[in-house]
C-alpha positions in Angstrom: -11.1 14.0 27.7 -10.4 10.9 28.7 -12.5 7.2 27.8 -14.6 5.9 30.2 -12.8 2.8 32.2 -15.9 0.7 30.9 -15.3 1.5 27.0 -11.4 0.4 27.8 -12.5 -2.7 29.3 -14.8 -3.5 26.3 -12.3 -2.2 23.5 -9.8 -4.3 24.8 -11.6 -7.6 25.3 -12.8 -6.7 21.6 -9.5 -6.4 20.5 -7.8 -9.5 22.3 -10.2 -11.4 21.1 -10.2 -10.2 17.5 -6.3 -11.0 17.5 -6.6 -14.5 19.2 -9.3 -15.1 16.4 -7.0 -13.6 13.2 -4.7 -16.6 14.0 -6.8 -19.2 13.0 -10.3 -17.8 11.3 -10.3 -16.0 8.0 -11.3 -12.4 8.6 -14.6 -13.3 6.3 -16.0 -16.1 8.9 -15.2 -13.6 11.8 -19.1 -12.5 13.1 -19.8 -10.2 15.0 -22.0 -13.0 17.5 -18.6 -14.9 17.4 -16.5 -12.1 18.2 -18.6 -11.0 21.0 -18.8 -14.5 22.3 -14.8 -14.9 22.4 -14.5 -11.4 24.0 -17.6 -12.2 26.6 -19.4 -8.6 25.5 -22.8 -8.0 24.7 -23.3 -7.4 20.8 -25.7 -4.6 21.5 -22.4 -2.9 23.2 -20.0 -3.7 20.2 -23.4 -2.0 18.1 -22.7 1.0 20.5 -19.7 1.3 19.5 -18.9 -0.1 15.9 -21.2 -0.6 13.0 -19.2 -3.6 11.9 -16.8 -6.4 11.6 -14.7 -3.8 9.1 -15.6 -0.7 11.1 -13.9 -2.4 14.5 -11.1 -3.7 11.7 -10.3 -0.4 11.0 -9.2 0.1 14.5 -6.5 -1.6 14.1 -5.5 0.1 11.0 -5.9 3.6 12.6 -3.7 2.5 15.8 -0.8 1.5 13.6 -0.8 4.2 11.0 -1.4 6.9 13.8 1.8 5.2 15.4 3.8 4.6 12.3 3.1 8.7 11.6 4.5 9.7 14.7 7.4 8.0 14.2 7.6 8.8 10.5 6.2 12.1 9.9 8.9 14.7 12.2 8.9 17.9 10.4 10.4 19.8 8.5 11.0 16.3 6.4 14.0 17.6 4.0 16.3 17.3 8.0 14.6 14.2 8.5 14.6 12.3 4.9 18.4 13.6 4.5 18.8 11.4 7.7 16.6 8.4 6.9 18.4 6.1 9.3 16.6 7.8 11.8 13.4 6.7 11.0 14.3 3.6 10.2 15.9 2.7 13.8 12.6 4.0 14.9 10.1 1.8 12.8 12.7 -1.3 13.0 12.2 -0.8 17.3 8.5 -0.4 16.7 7.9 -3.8 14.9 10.3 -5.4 17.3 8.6 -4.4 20.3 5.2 -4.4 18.8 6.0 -8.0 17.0 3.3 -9.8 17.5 -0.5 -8.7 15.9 1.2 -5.8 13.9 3.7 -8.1 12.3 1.1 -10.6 11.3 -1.4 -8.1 10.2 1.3 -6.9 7.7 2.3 -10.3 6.4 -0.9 -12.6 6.5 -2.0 -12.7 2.8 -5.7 -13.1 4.2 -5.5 -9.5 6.7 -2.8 -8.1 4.1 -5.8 -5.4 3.1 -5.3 -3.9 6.6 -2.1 -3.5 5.8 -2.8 -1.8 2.7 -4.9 0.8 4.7 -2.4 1.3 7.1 0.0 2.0 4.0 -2.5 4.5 2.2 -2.8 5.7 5.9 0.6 6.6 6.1 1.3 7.2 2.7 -0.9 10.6 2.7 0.0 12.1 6.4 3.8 11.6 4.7 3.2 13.2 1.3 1.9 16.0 3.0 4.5 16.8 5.3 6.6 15.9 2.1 4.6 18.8 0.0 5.0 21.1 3.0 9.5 20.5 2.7 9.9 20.6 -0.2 8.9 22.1 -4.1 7.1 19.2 -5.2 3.6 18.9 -7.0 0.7 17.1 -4.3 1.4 14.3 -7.3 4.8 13.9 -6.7 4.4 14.3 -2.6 2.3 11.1 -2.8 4.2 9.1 -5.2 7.5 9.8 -3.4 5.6 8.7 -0.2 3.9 5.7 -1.5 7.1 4.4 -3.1 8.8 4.5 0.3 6.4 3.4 2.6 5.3 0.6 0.2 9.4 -0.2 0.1 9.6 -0.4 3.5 7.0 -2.2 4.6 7.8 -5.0 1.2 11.4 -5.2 2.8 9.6 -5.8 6.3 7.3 -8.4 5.2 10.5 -10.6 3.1 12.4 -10.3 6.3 10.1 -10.7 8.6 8.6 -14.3 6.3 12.4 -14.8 6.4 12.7 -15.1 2.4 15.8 -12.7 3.0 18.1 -12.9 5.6 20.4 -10.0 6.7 21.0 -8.3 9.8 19.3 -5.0 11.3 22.2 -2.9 10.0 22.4 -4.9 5.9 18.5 -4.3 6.0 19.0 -0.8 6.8 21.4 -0.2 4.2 19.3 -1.9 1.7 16.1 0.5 2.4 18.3 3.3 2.9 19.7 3.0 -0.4 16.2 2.0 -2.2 14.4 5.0 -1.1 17.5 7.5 -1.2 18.0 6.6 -5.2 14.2 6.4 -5.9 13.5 9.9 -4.4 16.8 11.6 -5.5 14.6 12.5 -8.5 11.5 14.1 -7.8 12.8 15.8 -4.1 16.3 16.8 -5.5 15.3 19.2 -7.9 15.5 22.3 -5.7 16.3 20.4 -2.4 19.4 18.2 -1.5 18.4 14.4 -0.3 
C-alpha cells in the first residue's frame, strides 16, 4: 500500500525543516508551531500524524536503524560476522553517501540520544539474528551486539569529529579487529568467528 502523495509532501517538508532547524536550535526549543511554521504545514496536520516533537524525532531514528539493519542484519550471521569487512564496506558507503543529517545526528552531543535509539534499535534486530546463528544465551546475543554496534558507531563518531585520522582501509582494520577479539568469546564457543 502505498502513502498518499499528500502525506509525502507533508513528511518531507516536516523533515527538511526539522534538519535545517537541528543545525542551529537545541532539539528542547524546537515547537511544534515553530516546526510547522519553517516547514509551511498546518499543526493540526503534523497532530494527524505525530503526537509530538519526540514522536516525529523518532522518525528519524526508525529510518536509520531500519537502514543500518538491512545492511547489518543478512542471515545466517556466523557467514556474515566471519566476513565482517563486508558489513563494514556497506555501513562505511552508507554514512558516506548519507553524510549529511545521519552523520550529525550521530555526533551532535545535543541529538546524540537519537543516536542512542538508533543503536538500541539496531542492537536488538542484530542480537536476534545473532541468537538465531549461533548457541548463545538471548544475554549474550545482546551483549555481543551492543558491544559492536556501540564500537562501531564510537569509531564513526572519532573519525567522523576528526579526533583520529586514518584512512577507510586503517579504520576498517581497527573495527575489524575490535569486534573480532571482543566476540571471539562468547560466539566461539561452539561456532568459529
Amino acid at each position: 500500500m502505498s502513502t498518499d502523495r499528500r502525506v509525502r509532501k507533508t513528511t518531507t517538508a516536516l523533515k527538511d525543516a526539522f534538519r535545517e532547524m537541528a543545525r542551529n536550535t537545541s532539539y528542547h526549543d524546537i515547537t511544534i508551531q515553530a516546526l510547522t511554521e519553517k516547514a509551511n504545514v498546518n499543526r493540526k496536520t503534523f497532530y494527524l500524524h505525530y503526537d509530538s516533537i519526540e514522536d516525529f524525532a523518532n522518525t528519524f531514528v526508525d529510518e536509520l536503524a531500519d537502514q543500518l539493519i538491512k545492511i547489518i542484519v543478512i542471515k545466517p550471521m556466523n557467514k556474515t560476522l566471519s566476513q565482517p569487512g563486508i558489513i563494514f564496506d556497506k555501513v562505511f558507503d552508507f554514512f558516506e553517501q548519507s553524510r549529511e543529517f545521519y552523520t550529525f545526528m550521530i555526533t551532535s552531543d545535543e541529538y546524540s540520544f537519537l543516536s542512542r535509539k538508533v543503536e538500541s534499535k539496531v542492537s536488538k534486530s542484530l542480537a536476534q539474528a545473532i541468537s538465531e546463528s549461533y548457541q548463545v544465551s538471548k544475554a549474550d546475543a545482546y551483549i555481543s551486539s551492543s558491544f559492536m554496534i556501540r564500537n562501531t558507531m564510537m569509531l564513526f563518531r572519532l573519525r567522523i569529529n576528526s579526533e583520529v585520522e586514518m584512512t577507510r582501509d586503517e579504520f576498517k582494520d581497527r573495527i575489524i579487529r575490535l569486534d573480532k577479539s571482543g566476540l571471539r568469546t562468547f560466539l566461539n564457543r561452539n561456532n568459529s568467528l
